[in-house]
C-alpha positions as CSV (number, residue, x, y, z in Angstrom):
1,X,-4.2,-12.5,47.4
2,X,-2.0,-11.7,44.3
3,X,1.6,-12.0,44.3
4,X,3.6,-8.9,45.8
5,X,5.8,-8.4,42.5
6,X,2.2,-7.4,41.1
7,X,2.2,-4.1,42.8
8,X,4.4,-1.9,41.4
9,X,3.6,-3.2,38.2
10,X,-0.1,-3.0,38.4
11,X,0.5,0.5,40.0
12,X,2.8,1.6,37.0
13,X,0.1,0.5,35.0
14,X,-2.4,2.7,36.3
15,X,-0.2,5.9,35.8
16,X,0.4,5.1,32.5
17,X,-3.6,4.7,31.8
18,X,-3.1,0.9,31.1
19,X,-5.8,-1.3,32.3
20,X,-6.9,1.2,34.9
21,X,-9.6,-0.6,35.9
22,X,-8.3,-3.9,36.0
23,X,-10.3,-6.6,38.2
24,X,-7.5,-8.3,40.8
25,X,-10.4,-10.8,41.5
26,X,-11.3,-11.7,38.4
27,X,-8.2,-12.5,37.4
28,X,-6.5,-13.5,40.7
29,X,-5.7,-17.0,38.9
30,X,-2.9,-15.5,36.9
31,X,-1.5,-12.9,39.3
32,X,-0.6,-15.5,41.9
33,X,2.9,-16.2,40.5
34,X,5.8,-13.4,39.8
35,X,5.5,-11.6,36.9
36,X,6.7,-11.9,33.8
37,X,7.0,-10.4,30.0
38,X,4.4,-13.8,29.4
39,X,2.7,-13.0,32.6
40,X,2.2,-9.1,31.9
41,X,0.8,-10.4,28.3
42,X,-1.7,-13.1,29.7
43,X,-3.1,-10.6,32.2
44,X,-3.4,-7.3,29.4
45,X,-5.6,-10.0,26.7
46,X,-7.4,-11.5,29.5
47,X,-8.4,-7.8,30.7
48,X,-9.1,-6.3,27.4
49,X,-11.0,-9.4,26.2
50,X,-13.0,-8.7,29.0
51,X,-14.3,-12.9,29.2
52,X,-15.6,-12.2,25.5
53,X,-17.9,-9.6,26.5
54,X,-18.2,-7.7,23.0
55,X,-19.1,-4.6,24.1
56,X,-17.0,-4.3,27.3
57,X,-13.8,-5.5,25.5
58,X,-14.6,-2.4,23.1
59,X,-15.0,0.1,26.0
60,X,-12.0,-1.1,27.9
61,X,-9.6,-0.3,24.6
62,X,-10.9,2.3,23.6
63,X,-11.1,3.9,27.5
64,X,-7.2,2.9,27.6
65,X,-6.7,3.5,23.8
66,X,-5.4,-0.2,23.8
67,X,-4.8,-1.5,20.2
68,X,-4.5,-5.6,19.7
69,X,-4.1,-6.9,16.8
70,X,-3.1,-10.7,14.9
71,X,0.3,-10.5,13.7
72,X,-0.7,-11.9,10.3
73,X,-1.4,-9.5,7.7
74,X,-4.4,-8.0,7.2
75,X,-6.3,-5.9,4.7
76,X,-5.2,-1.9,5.5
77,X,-9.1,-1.2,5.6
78,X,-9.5,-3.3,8.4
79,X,-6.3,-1.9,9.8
80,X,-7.7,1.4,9.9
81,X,-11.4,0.3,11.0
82,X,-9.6,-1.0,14.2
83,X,-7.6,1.7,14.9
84,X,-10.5,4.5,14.6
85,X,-12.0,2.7,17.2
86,X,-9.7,3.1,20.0
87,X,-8.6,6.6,18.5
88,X,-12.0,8.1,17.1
89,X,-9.7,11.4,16.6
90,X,-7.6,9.9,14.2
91,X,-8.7,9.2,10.6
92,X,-6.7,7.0,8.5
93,X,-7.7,7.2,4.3
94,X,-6.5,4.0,2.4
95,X,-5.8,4.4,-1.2
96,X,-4.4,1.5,-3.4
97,X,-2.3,2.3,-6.5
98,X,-0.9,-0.4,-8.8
99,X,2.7,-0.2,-6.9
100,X,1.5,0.6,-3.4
101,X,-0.6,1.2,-0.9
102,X,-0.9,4.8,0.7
103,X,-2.3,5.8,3.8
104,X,-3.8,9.4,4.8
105,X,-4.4,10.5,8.5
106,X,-6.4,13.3,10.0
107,X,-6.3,14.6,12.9
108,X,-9.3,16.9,12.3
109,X,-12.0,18.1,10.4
110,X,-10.5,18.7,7.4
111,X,-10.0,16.7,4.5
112,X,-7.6,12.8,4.9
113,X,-5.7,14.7,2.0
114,X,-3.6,16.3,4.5
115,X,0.3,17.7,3.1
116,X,2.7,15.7,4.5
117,X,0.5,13.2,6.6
118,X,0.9,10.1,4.4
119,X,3.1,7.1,3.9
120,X,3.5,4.9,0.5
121,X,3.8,1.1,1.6
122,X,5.8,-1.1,-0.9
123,X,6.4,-4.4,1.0
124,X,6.8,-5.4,4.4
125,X,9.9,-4.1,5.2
126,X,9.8,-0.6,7.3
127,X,12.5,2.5,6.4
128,X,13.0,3.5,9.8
129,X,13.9,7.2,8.7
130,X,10.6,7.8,6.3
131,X,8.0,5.7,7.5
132,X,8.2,3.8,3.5
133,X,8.6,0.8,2.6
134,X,9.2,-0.7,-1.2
135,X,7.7,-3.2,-3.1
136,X,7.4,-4.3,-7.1
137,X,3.1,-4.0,-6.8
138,X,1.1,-3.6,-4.1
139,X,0.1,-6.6,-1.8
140,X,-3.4,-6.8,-0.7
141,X,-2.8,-7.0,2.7
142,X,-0.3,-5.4,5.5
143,X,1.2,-6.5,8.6
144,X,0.0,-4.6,11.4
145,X,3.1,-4.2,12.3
146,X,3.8,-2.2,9.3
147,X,0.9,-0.6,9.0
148,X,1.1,1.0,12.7
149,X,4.4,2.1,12.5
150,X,3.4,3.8,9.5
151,X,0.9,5.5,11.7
152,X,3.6,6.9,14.2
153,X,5.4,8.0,11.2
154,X,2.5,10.3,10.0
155,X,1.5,11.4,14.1
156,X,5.0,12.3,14.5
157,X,4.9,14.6,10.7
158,X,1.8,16.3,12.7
159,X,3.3,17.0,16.1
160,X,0.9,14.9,17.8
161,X,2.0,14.0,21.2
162,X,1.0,10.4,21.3
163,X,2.5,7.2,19.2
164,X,1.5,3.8,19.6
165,X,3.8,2.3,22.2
166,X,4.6,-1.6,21.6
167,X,3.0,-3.7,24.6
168,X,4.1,-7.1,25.6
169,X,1.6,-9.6,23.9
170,X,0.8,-12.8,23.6
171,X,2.2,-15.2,20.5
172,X,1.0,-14.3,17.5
173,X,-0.9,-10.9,18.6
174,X,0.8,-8.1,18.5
175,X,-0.4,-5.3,21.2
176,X,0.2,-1.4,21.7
177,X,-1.0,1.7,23.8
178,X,-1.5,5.2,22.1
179,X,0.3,7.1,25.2
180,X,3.1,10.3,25.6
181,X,7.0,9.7,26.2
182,X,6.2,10.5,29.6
183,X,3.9,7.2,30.0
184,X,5.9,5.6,27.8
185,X,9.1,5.6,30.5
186,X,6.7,4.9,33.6
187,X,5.9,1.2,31.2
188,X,9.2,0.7,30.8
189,X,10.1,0.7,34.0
190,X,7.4,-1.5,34.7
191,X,8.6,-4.1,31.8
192,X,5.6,-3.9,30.0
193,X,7.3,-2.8,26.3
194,X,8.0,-5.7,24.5
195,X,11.6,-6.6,23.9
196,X,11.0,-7.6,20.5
197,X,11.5,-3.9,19.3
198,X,13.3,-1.3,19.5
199,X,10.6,1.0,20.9
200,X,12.2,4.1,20.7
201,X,12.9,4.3,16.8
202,X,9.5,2.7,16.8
203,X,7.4,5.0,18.2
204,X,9.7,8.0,16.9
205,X,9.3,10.0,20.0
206,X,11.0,13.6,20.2
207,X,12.0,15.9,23.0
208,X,8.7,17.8,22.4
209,X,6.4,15.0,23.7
210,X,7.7,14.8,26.8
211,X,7.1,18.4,27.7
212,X,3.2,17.8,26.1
């Protein structure tokens, strides 16, 4: 028995490719009472920790292409190590330079040095329009916050028709689904995009990826 506001939610979910194949019994505890933005949060973590299963917890995000990650900042190599793993398609090249660190994505075969697929980061403070940010030397670690908008930034200069969609999380984590406009509306019907940004200039969807 689950509670019946956990239908249309959990069936939104499933269109969008969100925790597809989500246990009901396994985590009947927390579907007994309405949901809610903390609700929708405790039952995503719960199902891509998958009980601490190691291996499972890997299959299930990359499966979904879930990314979760601690809101404290964190070295861009690891940044990029976590983020191959749910999109193996994507390659993200760190370089540090004295004033900043720069980040290179591929799509492909070819090189990371791909023209006009990289963002400078200078400090921790996103330019929605360009995808930089400034800062007097470079810090030694990122928020991931920072560091995956810069990502959309780059998938939006290659036409790629998927950005990473900010999820409702859990304090201190933040979450996010690689997914199309088109899933991205079906989630935020179902209140599942966090209302802690504005998602939209966030994930720098165009016209274009809805027709993908």
């Amino acid at each position: 028995m689950i509670h019946p506001g956990w239908e249309p939610t959990l069936d939104a979910w499933r269109l969008a490719g969100l925790a597809r194949d989500l246990d009901r019994a396994a985590l009947a505890p927390l579907l007994l009472a309405p949901p809610s933005p903390r609700g929708l949060a405790q039952v995503l973590a719960a199902h891509y920790h998958a009980a601490g299963d190691v291996v499972e917890r890997a299959w299930r995000s990359q499966h979904d292409r879930f990314l979760e990650l601690p809101e404290e900042p964190l070295a861009p190599e690891i940044l990029a190590s976590a983020l191959h793993v749910i999109l193996p398609e994507a390659r993200v090249g760190v370089l540090r330079h004295p004033d900043a660190i720069e980040l290179r994505l591929a799509t492909d075969e070819r090189a990371l040095a791909t023209t006009g697929a990289r963002v400078m980061l200078r400090s921790v403070s996103t330019h929605a329009r360009r995808g930089v940010v400034r800062r007097g030397r470079a810090a030694e670690s990122i928020p991931a916050r920072s560091f995956v908008y810069a990502i959309n930034a780059m998938l939006e200069t290659r036409g790629a028709p998927v950005r990473f969609l900010p999820l409702v999380s859990l304090p201190d984590r933040r979450a996010w689904i690689a997914t199309t406009l088109e899933r991205a509306l079906i989630l935020e019907d179902a209140d599942s995009i966090t209302t802690h940004e504005r998602w939209r200039d966030f994930c720098r969807y165009n016209d274009v990826v809805l027709a993908a």
